[in-house]
KEKE-3310 file (N, C-alpha, C; in steps of 0.2 Angstrom, whole numbers, plus 5000, padded with zeros to 4 digits):
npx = (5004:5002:5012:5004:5008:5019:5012:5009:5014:5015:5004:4995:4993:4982:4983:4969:4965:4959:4948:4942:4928:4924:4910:4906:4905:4914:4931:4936:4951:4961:4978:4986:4980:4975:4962:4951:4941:4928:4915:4907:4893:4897:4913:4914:4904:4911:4922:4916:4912:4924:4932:4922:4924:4937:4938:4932:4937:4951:4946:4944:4955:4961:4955:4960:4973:4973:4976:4975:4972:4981:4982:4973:4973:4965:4970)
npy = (4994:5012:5025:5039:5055:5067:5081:5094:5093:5077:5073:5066:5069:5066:5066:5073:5069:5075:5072:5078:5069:5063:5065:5075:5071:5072:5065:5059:5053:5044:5044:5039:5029:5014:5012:5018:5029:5040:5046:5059:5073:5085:5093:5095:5085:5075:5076:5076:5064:5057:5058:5052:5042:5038:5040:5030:5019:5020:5022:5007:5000:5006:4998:4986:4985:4989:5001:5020:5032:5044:5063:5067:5075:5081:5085)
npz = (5000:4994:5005:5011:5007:5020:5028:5039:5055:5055:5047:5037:5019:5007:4990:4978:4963:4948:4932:4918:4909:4893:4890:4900:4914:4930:4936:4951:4959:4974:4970:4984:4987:4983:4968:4974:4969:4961:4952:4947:4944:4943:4946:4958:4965:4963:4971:4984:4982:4981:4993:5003:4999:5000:5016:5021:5016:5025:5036:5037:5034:5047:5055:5053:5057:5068:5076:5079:5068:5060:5061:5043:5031:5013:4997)
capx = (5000:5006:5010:5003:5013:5016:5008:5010:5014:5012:4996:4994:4990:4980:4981:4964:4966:4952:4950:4934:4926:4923:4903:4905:4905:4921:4931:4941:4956:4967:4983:4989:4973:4973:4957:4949:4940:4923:4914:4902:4890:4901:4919:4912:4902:4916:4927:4914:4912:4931:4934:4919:4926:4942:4938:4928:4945:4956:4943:4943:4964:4963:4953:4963:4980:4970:4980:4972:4975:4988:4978:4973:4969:4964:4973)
capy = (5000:5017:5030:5045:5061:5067:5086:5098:5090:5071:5072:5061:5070:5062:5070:5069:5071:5076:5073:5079:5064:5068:5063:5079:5069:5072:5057:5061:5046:5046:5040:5037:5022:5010:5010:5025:5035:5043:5049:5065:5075:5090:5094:5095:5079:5071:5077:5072:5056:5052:5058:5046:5033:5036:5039:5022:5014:5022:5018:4999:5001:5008:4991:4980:4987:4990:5006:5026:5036:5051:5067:5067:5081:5079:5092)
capz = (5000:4995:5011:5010:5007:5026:5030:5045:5062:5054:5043:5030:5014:5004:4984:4973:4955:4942:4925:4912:4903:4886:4892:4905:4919:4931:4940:4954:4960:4975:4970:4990:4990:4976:4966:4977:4963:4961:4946:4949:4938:4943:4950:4969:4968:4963:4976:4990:4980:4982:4999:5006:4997:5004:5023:5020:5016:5029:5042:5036:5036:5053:5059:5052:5058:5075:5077:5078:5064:5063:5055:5036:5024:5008:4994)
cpx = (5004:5005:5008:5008:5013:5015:5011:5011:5012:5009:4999:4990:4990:4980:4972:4967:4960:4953:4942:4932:4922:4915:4901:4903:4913:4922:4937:4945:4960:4972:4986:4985:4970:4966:4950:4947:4932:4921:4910:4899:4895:4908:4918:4910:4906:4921:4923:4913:4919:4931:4929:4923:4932:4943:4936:4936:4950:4953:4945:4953:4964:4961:4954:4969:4981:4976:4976:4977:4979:4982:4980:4972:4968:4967:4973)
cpy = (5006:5020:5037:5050:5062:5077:5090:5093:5083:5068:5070:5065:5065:5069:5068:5073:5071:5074:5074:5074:5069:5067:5070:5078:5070:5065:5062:5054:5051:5042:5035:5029:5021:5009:5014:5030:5037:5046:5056:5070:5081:5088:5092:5090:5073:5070:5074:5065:5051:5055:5055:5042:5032:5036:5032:5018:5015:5019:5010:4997:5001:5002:4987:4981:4987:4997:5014:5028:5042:5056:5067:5073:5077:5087:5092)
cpz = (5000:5002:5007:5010:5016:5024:5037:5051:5059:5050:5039:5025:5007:4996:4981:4968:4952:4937:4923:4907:4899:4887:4898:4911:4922:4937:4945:4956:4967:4975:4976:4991:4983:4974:4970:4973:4963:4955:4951:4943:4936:4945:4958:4968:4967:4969:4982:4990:4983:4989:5004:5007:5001:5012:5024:5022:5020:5036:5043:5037:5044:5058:5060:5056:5068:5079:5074:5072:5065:5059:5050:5036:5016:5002:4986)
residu = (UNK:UNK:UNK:UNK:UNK:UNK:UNK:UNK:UNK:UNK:UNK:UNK:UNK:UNK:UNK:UNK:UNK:UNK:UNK:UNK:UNK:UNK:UNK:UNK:UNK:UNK:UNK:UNK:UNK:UNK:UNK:UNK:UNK:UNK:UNK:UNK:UNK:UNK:UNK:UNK:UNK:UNK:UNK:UNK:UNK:UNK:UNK:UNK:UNK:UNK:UNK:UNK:UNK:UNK:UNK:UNK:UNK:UNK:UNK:UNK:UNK:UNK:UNK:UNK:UNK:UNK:UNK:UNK:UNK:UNK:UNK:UNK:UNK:UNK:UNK)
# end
């Protein structure tokens, strides 16, 4: 699993990326969490799309590892 970039005091920065489907539909991804990606009608429902998705998966990390999380951001 990739690590996230680290951030102020620790924080784990998570990137998201955008791209424009040629349909005008937008897809966000975050690299740091394979397969972490989101479509959205817009730019914004994309981003809340992928930053569920990825707290979901950080949660489900955190479970496994049975270890509190350091603070995220998302950028």
């Amino acid at each position: 699993m990739a690590t996230a970039p680290r951030g102020p005091e620790g924080t784990e920065s998570f990137r998201i990326l955008y791209e424009k489907e040629e349909d005008g539909r937008w897809l966000a991804e975050v690299p740091e969490l394979p397969g972490v990606m989101a479509y959205g009608e817009s730019r914004n429902e994309a981003e809340i799309a992928v930053t569920a998705l990825a707290l979901r998966v950080i949660a489900d990390r955190t479970e496994r590892v049975k270890k509190p999380p350091k603070a995220i951001r998302f950028v």
